[in-house]
C-alpha positions as CSV (number, residue, x, y, z in Angstrom):
1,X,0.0,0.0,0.0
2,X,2.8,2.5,0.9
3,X,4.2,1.9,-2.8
4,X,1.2,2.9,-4.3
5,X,0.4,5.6,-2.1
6,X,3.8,7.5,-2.9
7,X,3.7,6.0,-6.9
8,X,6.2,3.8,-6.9
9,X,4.5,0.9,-8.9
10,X,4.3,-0.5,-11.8
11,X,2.1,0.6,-14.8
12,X,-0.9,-1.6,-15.3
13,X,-0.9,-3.3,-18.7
14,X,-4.1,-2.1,-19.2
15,X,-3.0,1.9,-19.2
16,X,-2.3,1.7,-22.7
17,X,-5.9,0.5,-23.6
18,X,-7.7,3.1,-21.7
19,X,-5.7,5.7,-22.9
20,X,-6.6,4.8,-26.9
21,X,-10.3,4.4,-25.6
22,X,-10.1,7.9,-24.2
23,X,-8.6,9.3,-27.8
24,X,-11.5,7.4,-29.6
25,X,-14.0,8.5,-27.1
26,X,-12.4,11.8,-28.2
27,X,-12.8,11.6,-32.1
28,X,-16.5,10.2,-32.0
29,X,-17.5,13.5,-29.9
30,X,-16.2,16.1,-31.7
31,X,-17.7,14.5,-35.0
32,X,-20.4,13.9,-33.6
33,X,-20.9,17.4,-31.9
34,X,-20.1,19.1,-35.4
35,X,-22.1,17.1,-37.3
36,X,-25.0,15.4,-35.2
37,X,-23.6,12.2,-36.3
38,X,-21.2,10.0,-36.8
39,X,-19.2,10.0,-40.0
40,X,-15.7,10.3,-40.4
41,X,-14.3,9.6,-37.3
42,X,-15.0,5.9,-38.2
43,X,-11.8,5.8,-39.5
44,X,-9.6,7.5,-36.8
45,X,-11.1,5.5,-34.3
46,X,-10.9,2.1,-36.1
47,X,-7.0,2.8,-36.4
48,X,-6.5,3.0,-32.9
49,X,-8.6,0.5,-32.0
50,X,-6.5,-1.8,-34.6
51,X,-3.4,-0.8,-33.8
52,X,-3.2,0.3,-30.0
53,X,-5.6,-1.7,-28.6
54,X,-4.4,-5.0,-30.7
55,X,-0.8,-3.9,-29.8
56,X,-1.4,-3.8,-26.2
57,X,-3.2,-6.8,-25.7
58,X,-0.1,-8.7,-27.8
59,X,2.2,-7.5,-25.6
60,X,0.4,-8.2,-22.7
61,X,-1.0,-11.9,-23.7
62,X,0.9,-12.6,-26.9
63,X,4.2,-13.5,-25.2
64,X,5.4,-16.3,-23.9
């Protein structure tokens, strides 16, 4: 407990996962706020879904 209080821990492995949800969360608001839907931040937001997300989780499971 005294680790964590004065941040002395380890990253979780799942810090990289929230942080690309946060940037897709991101993208669908503002397009969705300037246009009332969604419509190109499909793409955006499948990239880092792909790629950070499906990174993370091969780092994290895909080793052995």
């Amino acid at each position: 407990m005294n680790n964590a209080v004065h941040g002395k821990g380890e990253k979780k492995w799942w810090y990289g996962i929230a942080v690309m949800l946060m940037i897709c969360v991101f993208f669908v608001g503002m397009d969705y706020t300037q246009t009332g839907s969604i419509t190109w931040s499909v793409w955006p937001v499948a990239a880092v879904l792909f790629f950070g997300v499906g990174f993370s989780l091969l780092n994290r499971f895909g080793r052995e």
